[in-house]
C-alpha positions as CSV (number, residue, x, y, z in Angstrom):
1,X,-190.5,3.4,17.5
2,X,-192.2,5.8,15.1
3,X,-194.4,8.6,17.1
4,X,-195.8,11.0,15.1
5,X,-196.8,13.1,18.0
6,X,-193.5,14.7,18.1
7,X,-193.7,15.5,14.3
8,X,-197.2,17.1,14.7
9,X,-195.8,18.7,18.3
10,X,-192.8,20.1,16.0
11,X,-194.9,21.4,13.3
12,X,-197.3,22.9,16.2
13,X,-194.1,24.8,17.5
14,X,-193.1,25.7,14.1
15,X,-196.1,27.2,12.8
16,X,-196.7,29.2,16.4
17,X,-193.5,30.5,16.5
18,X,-193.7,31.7,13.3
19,X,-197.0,33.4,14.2
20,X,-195.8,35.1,17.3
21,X,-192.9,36.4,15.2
22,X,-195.4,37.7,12.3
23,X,-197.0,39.1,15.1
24,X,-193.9,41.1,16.9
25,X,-192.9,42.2,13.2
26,X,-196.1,44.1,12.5
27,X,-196.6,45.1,16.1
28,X,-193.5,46.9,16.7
29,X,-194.5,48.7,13.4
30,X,-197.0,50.3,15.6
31,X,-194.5,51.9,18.6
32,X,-194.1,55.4,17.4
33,X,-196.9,56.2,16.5
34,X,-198.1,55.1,20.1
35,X,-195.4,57.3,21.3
36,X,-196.9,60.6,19.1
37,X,-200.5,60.0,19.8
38,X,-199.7,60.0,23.7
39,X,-197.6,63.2,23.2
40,X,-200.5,64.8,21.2
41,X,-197.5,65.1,18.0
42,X,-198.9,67.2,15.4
43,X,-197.6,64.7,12.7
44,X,-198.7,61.6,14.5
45,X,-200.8,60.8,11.3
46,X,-197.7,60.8,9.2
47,X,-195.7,58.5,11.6
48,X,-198.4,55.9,11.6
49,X,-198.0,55.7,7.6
50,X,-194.5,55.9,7.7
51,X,-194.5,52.5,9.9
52,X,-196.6,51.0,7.2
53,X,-193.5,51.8,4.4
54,X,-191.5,51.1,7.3
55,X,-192.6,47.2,7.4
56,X,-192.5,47.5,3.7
57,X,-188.6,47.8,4.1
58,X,-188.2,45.9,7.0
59,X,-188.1,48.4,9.4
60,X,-185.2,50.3,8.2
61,X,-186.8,53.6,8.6
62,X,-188.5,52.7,12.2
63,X,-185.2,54.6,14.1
64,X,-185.8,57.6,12.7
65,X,-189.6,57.5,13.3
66,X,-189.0,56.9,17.1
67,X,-187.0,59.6,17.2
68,X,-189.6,62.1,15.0
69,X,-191.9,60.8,17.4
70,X,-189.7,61.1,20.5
71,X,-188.4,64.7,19.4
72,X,-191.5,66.7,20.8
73,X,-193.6,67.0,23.7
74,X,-196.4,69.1,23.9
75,X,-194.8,71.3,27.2
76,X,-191.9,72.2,25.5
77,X,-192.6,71.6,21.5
78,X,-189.6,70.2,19.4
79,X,-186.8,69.2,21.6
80,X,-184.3,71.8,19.8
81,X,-183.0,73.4,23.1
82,X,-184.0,72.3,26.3
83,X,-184.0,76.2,27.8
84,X,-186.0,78.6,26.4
85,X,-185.5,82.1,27.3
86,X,-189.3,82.8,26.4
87,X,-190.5,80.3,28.8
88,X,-189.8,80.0,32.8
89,X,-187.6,76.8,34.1
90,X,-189.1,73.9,35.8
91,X,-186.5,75.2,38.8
92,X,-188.6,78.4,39.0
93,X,-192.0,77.1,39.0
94,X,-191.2,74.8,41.4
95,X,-189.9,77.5,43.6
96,X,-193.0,79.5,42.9
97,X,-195.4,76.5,43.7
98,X,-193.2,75.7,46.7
99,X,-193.8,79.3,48.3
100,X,-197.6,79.4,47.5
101,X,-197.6,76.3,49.0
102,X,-195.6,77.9,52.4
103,X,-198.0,80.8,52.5
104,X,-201.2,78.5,52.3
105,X,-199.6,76.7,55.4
106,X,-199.2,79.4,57.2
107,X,-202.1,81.1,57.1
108,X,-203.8,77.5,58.2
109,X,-201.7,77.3,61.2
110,X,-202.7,81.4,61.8
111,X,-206.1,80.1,61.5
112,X,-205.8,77.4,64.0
113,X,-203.9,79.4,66.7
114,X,-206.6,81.5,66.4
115,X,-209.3,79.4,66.5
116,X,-207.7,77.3,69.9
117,X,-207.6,81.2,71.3
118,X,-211.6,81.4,70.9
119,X,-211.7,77.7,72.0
120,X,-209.7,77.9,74.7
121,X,-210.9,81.0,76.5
């Protein structure tokens, strides 16, 4: 009637849950500063060791760090205003790439007629 299988198959689950949780804690320490290094943040650095205090008090501080980390991208700096006067807006330089792009076609088709005109005579 006794089967101490299931007591060592408990402890088993007990002590690996525990380490996967352990694990989660500290990793998720780590999530900003993933976030500034791939934005190239200038206080990436800084964000890392915050996360380290941050585990210290449980993660209280870790919102605001995601959001220092989240607040600037390397196109458009800090995320204080989203149009600049100083710099164009995506609607224009896609309207400028959009006509380079119509010119280029054109003058392949030009190119084309005009080589079928050689060919063809």
């Amino acid at each position: 009637m006794y089967d101490p299988f299931l007591n060592y198959f408990a402890l088993f689950l007990l002590i690996f849950s525990g380490a996967v949780v352990f694990y989660a804690f500290i990793a998720i320490r780590d999530v900003p500063y993933r976030i500034a290094r791939a934005r190239f943040h200038p206080h990436r650095d800084a964000i890392r060791a915050a996360g380290w205090v941050s585990l210290l008090t449980l993660h209280a501080l870790w919102p605001f760090l995601w959001v220092w980390a989240m607040i600037y991208r390397p196109e458009r700096g800090w995320a204080t205003s989203y149009h600049s006067s100083s710099s164009p807006s995506w609607s224009a330089i896609a309207e400028s790439d959009l006509e380079e792009l119509r010119q280029r076609v054109e003058e392949i088709e030009r190119k084309l007629e005009e080589s079928e005109r050689t060919n063809g005579r």
